[in-house]
Backbone as a chain_set.jsonl record, in Angstrom:
{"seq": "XXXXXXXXXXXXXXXXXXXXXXXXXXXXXXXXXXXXXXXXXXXXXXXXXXXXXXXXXXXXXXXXXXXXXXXXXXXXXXXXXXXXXXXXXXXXXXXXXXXXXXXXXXXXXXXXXXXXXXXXXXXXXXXXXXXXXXXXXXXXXXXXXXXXXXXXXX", "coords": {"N": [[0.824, -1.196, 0.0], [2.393, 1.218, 0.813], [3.818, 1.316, -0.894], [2.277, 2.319, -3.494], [1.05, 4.527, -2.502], [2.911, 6.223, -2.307], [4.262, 6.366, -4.979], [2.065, 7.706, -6.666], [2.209, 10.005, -5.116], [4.582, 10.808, -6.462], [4.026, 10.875, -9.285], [2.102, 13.439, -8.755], [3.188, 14.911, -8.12], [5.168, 15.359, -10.557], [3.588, 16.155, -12.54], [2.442, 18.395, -11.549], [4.742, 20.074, -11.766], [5.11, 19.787, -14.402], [3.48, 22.47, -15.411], [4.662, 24.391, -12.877], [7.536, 24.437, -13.242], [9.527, 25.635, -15.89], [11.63, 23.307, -17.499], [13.073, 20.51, -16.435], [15.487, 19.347, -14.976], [18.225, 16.845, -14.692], [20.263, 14.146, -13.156], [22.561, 11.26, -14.352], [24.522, 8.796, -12.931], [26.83, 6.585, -14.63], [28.471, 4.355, -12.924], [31.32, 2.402, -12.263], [33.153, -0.632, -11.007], [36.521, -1.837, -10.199], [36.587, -4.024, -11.432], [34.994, -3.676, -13.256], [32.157, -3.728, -13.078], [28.751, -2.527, -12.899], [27.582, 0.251, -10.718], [23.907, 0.122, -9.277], [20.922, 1.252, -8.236], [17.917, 0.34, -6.555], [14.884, 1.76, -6.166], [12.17, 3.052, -3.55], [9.84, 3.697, -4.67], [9.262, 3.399, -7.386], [9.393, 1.058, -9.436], [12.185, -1.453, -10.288], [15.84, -1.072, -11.333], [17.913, 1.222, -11.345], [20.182, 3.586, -12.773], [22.558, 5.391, -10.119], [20.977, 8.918, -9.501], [19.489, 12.397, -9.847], [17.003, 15.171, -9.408], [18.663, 18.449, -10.321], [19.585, 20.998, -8.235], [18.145, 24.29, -7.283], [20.77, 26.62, -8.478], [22.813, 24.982, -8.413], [25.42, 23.102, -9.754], [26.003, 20.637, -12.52], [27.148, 18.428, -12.246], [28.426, 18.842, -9.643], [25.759, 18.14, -8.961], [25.147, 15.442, -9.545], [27.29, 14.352, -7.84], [26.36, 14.63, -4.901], [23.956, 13.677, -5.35], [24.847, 10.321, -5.728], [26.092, 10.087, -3.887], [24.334, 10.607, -1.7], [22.946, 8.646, -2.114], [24.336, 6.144, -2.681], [26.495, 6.389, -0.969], [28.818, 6.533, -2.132], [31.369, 8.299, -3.028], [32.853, 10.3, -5.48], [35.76, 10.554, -6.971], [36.417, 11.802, -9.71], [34.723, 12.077, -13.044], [33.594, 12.412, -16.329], [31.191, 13.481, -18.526], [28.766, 12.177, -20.281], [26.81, 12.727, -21.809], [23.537, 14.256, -22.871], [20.152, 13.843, -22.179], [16.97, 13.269, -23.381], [14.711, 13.204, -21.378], [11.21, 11.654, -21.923], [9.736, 9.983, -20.888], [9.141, 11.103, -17.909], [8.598, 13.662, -18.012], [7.593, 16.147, -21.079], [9.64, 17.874, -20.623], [11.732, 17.175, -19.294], [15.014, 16.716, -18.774], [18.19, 14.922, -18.402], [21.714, 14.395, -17.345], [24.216, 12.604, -18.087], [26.895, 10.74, -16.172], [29.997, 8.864, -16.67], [31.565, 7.341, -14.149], [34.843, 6.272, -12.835], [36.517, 6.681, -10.948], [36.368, 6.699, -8.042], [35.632, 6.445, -4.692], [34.821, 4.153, -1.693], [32.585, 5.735, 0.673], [30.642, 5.344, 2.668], [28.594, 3.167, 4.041], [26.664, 1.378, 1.477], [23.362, 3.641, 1.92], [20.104, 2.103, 3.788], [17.034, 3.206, 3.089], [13.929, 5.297, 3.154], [13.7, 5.876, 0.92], [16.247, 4.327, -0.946], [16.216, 0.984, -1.529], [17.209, -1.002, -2.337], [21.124, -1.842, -3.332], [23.374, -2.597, -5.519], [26.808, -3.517, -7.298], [26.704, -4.284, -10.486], [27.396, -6.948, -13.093], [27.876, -6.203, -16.715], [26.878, -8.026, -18.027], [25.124, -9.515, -16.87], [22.811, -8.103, -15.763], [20.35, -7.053, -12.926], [17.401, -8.778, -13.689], [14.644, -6.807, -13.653], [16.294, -4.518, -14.489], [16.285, -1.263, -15.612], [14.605, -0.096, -19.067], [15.656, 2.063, -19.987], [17.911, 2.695, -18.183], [19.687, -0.142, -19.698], [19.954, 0.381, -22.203], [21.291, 3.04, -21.591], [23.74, 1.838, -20.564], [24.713, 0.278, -22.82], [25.181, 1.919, -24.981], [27.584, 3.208, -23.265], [29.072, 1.223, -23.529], [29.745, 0.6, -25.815], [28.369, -0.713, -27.942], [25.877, 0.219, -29.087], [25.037, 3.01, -31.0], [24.652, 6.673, -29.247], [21.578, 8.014, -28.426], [19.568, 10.701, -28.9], [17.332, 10.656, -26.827], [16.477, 9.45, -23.852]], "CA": [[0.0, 0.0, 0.0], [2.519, 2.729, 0.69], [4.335, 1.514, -2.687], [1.538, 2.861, -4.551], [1.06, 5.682, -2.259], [4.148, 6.795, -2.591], [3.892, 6.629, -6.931], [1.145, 8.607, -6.569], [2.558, 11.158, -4.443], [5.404, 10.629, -7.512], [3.025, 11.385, -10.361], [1.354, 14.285, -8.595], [4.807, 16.071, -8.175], [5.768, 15.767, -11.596], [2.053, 16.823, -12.899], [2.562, 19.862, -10.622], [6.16, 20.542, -11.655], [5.183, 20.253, -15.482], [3.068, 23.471, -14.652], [5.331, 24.996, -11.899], [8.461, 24.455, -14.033], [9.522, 25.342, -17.473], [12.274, 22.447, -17.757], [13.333, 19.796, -15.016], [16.917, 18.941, -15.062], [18.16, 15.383, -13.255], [21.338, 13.984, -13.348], [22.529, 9.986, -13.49], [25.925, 8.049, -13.221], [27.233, 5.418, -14.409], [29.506, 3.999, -11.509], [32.212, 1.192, -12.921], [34.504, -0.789, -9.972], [37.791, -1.894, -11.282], [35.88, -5.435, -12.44], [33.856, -3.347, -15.158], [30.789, -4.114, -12.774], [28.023, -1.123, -12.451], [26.408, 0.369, -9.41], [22.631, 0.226, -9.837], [20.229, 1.308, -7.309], [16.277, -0.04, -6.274], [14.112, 2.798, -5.388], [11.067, 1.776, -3.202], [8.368, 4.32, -5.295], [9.306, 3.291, -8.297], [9.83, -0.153, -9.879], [13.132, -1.15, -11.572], [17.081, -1.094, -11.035], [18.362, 2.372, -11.778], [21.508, 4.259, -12.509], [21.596, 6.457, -9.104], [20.734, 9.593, -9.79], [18.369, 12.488, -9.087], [17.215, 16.085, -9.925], [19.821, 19.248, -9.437], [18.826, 21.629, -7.232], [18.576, 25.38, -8.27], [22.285, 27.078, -8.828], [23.539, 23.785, -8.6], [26.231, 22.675, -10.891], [25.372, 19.455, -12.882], [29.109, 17.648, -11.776], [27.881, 18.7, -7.855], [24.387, 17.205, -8.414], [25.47, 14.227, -9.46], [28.326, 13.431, -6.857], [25.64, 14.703, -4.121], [23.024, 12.068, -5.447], [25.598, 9.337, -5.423], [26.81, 10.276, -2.313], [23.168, 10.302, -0.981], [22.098, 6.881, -2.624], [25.166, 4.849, -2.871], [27.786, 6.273, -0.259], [29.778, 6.872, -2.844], [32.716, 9.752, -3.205], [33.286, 10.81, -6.734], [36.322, 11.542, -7.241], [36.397, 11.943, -10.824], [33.622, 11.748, -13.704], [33.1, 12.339, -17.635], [29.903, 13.905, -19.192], [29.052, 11.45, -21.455], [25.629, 12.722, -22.808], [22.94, 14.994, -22.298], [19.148, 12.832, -22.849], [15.473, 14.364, -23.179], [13.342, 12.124, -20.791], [9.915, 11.892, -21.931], [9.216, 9.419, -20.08], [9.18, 11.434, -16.697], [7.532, 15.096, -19.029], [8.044, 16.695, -22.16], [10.365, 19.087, -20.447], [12.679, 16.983, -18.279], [16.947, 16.351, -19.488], [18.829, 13.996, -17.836], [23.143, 14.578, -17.535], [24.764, 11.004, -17.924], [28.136, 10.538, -16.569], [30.458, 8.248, -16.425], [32.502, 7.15, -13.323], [35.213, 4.749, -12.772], [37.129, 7.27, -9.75], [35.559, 6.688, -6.77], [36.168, 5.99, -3.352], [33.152, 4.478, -0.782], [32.685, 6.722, 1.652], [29.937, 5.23, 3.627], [28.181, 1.54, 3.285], [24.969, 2.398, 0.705], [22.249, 3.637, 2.721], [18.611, 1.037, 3.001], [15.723, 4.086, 3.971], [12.86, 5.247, 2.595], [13.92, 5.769, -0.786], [16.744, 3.605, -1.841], [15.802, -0.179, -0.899], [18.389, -1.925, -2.652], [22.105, -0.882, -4.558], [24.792, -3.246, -5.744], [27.307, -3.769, -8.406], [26.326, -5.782, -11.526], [27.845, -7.047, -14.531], [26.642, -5.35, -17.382], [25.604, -8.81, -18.67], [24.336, -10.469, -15.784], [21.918, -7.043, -14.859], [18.942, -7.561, -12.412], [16.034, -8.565, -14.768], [14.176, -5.529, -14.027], [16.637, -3.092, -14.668], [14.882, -0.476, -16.481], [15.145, -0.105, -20.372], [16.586, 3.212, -20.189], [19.664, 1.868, -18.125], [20.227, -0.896, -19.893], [20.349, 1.302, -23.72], [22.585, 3.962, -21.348], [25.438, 0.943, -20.844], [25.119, -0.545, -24.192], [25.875, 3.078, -25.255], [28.648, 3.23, -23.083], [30.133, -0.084, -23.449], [29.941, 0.969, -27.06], [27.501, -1.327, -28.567], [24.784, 1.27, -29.659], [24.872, 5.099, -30.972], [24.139, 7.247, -28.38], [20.256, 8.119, -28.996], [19.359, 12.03, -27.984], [16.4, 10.687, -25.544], [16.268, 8.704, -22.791]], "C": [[0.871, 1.265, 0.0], [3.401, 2.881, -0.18], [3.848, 2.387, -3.389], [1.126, 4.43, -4.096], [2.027, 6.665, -2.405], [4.325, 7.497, -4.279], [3.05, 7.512, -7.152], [1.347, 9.98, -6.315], [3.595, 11.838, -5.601], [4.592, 11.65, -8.389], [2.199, 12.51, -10.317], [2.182, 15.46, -8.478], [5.347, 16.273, -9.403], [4.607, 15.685, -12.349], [2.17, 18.218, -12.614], [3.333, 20.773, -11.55], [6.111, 20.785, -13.312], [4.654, 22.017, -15.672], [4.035, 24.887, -14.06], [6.83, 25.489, -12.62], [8.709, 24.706, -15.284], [10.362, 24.12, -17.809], [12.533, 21.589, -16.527], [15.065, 19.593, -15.854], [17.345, 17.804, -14.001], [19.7, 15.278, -14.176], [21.7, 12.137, -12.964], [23.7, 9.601, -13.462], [25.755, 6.757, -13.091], [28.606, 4.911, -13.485], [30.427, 2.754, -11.833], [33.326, 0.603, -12.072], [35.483, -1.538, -11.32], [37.455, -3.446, -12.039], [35.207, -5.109, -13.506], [32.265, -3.704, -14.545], [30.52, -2.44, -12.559], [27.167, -0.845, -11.45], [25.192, 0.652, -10.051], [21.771, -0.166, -8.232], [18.424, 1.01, -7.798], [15.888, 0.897, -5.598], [12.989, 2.133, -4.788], [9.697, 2.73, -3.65], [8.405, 4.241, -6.247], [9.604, 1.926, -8.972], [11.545, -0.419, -10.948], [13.909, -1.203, -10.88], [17.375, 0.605, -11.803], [19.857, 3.034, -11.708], [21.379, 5.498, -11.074], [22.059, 8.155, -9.939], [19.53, 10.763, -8.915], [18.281, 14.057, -10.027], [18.378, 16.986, -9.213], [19.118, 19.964, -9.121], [18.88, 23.317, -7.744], [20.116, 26.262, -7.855], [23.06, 25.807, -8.117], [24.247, 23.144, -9.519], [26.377, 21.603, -11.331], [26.31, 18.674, -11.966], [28.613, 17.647, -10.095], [26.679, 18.116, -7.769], [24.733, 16.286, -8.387], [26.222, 13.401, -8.265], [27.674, 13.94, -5.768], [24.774, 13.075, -4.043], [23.919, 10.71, -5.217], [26.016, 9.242, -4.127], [25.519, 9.572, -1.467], [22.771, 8.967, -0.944], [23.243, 5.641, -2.747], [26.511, 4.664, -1.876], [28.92, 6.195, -0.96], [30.509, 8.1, -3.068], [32.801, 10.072, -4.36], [34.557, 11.308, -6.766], [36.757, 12.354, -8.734], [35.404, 11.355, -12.124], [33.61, 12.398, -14.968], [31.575, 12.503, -18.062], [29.925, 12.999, -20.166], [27.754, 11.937, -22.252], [24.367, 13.489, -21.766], [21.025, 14.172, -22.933], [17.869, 13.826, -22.757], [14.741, 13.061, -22.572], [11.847, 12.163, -21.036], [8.864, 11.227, -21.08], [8.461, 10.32, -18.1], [8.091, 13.123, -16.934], [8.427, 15.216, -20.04], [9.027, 17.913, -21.926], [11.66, 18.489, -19.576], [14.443, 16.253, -19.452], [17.247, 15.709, -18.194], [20.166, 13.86, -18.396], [23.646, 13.481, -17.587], [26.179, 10.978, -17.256], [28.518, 9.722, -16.033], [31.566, 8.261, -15.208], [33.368, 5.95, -12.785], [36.686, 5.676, -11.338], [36.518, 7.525, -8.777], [36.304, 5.995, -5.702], [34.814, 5.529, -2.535], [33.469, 5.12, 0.782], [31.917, 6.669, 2.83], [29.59, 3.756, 2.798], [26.912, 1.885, 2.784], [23.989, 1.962, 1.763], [20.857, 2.366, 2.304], [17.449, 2.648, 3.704], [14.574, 4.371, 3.157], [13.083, 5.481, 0.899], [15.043, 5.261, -1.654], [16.522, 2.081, -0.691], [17.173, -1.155, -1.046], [19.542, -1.584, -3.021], [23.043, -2.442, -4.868], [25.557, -3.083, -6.619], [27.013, -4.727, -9.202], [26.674, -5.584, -12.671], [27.17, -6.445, -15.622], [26.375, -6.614, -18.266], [24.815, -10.204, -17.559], [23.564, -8.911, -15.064], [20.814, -8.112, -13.944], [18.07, -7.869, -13.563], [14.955, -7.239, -15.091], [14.594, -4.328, -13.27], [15.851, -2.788, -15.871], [15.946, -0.38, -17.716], [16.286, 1.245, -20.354], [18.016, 3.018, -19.75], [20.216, 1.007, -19.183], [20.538, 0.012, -21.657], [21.418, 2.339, -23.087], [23.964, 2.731, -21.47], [25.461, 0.269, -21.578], [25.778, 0.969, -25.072], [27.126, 3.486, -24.927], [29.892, 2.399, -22.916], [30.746, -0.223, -25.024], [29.37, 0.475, -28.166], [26.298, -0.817, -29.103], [25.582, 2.654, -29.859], [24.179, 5.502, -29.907], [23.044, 8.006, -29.009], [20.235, 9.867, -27.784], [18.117, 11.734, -26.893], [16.485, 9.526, -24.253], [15.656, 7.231, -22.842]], "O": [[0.47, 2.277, -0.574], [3.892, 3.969, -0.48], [4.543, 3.232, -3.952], [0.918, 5.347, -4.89], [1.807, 7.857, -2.618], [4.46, 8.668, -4.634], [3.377, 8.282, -8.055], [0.895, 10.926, -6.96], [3.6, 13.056, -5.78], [4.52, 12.871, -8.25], [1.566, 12.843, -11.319], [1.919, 16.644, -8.686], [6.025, 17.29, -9.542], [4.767, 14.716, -13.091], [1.988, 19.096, -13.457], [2.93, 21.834, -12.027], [6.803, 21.693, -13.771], [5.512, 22.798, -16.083], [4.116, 26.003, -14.574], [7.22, 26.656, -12.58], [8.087, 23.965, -16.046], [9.741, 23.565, -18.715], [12.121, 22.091, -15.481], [15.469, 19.721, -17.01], [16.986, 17.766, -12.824], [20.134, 15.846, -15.178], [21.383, 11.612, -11.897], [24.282, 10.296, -14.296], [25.159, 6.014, -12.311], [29.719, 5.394, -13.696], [29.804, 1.798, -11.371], [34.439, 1.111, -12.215], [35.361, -1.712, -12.533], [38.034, -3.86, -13.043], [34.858, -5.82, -14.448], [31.318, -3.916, -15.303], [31.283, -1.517, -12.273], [26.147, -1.5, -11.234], [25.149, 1.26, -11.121], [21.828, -1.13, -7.468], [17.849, 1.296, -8.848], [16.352, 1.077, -4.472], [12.651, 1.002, -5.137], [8.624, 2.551, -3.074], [7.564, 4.99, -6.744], [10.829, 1.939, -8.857], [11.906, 0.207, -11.945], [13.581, -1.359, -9.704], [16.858, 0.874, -12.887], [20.562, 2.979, -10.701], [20.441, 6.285, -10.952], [23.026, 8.446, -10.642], [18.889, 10.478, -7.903], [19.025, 14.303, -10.977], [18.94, 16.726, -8.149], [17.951, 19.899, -9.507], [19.701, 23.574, -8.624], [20.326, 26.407, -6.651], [23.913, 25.989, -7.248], [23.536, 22.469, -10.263], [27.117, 21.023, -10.537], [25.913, 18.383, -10.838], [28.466, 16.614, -9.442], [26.353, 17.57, -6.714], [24.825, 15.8, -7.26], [25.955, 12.277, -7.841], [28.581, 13.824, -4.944], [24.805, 12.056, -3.352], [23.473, 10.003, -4.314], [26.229, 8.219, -3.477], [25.522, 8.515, -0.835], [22.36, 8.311, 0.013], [22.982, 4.446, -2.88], [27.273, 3.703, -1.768], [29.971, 5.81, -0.447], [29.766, 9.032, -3.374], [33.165, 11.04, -3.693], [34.652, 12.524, -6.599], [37.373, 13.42, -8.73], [35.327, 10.128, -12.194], [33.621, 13.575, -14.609], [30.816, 11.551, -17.881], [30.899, 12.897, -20.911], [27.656, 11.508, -23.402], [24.218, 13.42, -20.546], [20.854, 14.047, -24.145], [17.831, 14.91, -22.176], [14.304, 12.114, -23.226], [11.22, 12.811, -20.197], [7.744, 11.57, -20.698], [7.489, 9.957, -17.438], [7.174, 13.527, -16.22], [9.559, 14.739, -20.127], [9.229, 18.781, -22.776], [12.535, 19.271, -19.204], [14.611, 15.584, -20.471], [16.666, 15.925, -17.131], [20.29, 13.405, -19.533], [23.395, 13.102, -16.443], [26.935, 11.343, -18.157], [27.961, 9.369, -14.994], [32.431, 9.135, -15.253], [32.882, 4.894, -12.38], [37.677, 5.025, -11.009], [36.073, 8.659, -8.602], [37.266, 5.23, -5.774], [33.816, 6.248, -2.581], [34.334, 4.943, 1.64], [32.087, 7.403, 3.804], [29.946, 3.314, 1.706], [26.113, 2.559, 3.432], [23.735, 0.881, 2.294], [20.599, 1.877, 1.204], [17.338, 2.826, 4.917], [14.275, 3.472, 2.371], [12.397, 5.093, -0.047], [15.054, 5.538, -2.853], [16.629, 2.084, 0.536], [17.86, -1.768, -0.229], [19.332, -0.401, -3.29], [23.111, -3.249, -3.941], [25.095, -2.119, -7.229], [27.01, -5.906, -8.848], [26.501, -4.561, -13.334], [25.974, -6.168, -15.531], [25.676, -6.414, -19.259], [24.259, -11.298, -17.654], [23.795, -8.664, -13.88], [20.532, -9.301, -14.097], [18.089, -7.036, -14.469], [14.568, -6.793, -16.171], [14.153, -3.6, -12.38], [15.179, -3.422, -16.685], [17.174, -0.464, -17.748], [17.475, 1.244, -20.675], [19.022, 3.094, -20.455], [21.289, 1.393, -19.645], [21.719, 0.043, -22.0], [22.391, 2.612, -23.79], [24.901, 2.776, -22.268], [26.225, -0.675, -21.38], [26.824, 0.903, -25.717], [27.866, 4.012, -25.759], [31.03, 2.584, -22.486], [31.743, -0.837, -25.404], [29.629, 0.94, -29.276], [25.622, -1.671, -29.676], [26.434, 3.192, -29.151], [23.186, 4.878, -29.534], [23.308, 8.649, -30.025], [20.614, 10.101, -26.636], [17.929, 12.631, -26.071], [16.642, 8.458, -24.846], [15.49, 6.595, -21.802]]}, "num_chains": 1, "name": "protein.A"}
């Protein structure tokens, strides 16, 4: 029950925010330990495996959202990261971008949080993923493993 309440609460914020907002801006990384495995976080209002990620905040600099959100969701440090691509999410509105970047300089800085909004995180091969990681991940690391053109949306 407070899955769906939660989605709800989701869907009514970014209803609002199409409205409230002219553009949304979010930010995700890809996270790579020295095995070539990728961090991928379980949210618990949303279904799916996800690159972590999140929106930036206002005068927030994409490079600081990102290594915030990671920080927040995976206990991860950044110490170094690559823009790899800038996406149009339609999925989420017709107004939201999403920053991609790649990271393989990191340090952990804490053990990844479990609380109300990340449930699960681990590292996973990029061909042994969870089953439902979401499409959009799995087209971002075929993009960056080099097996697809990078597509302008999400």
């Amino acid at each position: 029950m407070a899955s769906w309440k939660n989605r709800q609460l989701v869907r009514a914020f970014l209803f609002y925010s199409r409205f409230r907002r002219g553009m949304t801006l979010g930010v995700r990384a890809a996270i790579f330990d020295p095995e070539g495995r990728v961090f991928l976080v379980r949210h618990s209002y949303v279904p799916g495996w996800y690159l972590p990620g999140g929106g930036v905040d206002a005068g927030e600099i994409l490079v600081q959202a990102m290594a915030r959100e990671v920080m927040e969701e995976g206990g991860i440090r950044v110490e170094g990261a690559d823009l790899f691509g800038i996406y149009l999410n339609r999925h989420a509105s017709p107004r939201d971008h999403v920053a991609l970047y790649v990271c393989r300089d990191w340090s952990q800085a804490a053990e990844p949080p479990r609380n109300r909004e990340i449930v699960d995180s681990g590292f996973y091969a990029i061909d042994r993923l969870p089953p439902e990681t979401t499409d959009g991940t799995r087209r971002r690391l075929d993009e960056i493993a080099g097996g697809a053109a990078p597509a302008p949306e999400w």
